[in-house]
N, C-alpha and C positions, 0 to 999 in steps of 0.2 A: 388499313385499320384491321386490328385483330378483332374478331367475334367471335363474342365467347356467351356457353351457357354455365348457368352454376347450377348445382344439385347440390342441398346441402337441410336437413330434416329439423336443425336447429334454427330458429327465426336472427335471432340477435345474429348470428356466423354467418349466414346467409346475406345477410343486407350489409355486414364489414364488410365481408369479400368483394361483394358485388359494388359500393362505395368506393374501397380501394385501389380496386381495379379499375375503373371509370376515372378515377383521376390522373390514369395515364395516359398520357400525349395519343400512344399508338394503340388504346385498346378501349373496344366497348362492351360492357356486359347488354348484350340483346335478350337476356332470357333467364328468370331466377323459379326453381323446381322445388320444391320441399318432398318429392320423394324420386324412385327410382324412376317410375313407371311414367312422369309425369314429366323427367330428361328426356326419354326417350322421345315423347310427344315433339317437348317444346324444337328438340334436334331436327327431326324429320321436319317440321312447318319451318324451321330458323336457318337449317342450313348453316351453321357457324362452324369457324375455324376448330375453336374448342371447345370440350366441353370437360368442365370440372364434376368430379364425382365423389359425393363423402362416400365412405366403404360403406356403412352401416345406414340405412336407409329402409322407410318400410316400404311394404308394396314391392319394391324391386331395389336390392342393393345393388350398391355402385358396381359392384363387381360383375351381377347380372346385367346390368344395364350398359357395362363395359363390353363384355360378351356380344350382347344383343347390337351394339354399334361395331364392332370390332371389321364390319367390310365396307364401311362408309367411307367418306374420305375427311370425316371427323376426327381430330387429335382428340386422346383420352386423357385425362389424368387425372388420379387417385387422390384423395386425399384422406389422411387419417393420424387420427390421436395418437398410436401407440399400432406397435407389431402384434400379429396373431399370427399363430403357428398355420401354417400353409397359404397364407394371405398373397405373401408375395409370390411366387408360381403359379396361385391361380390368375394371379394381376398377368404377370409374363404371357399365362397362356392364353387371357384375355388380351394380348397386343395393348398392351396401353402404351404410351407415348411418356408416361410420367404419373411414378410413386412416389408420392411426398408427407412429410409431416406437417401439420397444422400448425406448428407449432415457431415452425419459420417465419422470419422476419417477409412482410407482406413484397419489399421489395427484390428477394430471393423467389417467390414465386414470380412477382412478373418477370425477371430474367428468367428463369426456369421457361415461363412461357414463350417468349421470344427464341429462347435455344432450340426448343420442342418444334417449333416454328420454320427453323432451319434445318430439320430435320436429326437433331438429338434426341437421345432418349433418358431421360433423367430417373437415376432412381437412388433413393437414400439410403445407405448402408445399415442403419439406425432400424429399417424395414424389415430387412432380410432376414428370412429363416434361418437360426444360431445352425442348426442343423447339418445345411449345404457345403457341400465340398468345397474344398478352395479352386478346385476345376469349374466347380459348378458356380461359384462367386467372382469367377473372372468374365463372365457374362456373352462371350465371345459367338457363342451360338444359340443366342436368344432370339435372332431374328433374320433369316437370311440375305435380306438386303438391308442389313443393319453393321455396315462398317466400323470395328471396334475404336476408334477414334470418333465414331458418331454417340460411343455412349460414356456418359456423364455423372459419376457417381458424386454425390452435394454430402459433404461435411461440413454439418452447423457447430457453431462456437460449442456451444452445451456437449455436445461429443467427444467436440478435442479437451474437453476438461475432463470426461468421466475417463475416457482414455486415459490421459494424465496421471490422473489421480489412481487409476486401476495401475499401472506402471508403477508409481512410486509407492503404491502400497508394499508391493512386489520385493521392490526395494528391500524395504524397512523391513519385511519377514524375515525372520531368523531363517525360516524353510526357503525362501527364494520363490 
């Protein structure tokens, strides 16, 4: 049985997750947080497999609170609405185990869990800083004992459409 904690400052978000997740065969939510500071808590007395983190959080954001667990033998994972400029390198450099969008189909996270589980590291492309090198995007030295076949970059449908669509605009311009 997976155990997991959530942290999430939104009520209604908080109790889906934790809901959805509990309806899987192999996973129990033992622990639901409405802020940073109060994951941390529930982790250290819960001792769980994982713990979910929205980014934006008061008292201590996920990202702090990433940080602050980051030598446990707690798996991290991020969750968030939308990219912020340097969000994901501070995630990296918080050791998280998995940076995701909300925004995924709830049975995408529990696989993502189960993968994280076996020791992947999941992170959405959708995330990443437009910024980063294509050296720096091929992920390869993110984590030293982190075998590049051990990481797992997740393309949700809505992507492969913007893609698309970015492409065949492309197309259609006179300028190419």
């Amino acid at each position: 049985m997976i155990r997991i904690v959530i942290a999430e400052d939104q009520e209604l978000l908080l109790g889906a997750i934790g809901s959805l997740l509990n309806l899987e065969e192999d996973m129990e939510v033992v622990g639901r947080a409405r802020n940073g500071e109060e994951a941390l808590m529930l982790v250290q007395r819960l001792q769980p497999d994982v713990c979910l983190l929205d980014i934006e959080m008061p008292k201590k954001s996920g990202l702090e609170a990433a940080e602050a667990l980051k030598l446990t033998s707690c798996k991290v994972i991020i969750l968030t609405t939308f990219a912020r400029k340097g969000y994901f390198q501070r995630a990296i450099d918080a050791d998280v185990h998995g940076y995701l969008l909300k925004d995924n189909p709830s049975e995408e996270l529990a696989d993502s869990i189960r993968s994280i589980m076996e020791g992947m590291r999941i992170y959405s492309p959708d995330l990443m800083d437009e910024d980063l090198s294509q050296n720096e995007r091929d992920l390869p030295g993110l984590d030293k004992e982190c075998k590049p076949e051990k990481i797992k970059l997740t393309i949700h449908l809505g992507s492969v459409r913007k893609y698309l669509s970015t492409i065949l605009d492309k197309i259609k311009s006179p300028t190419g």
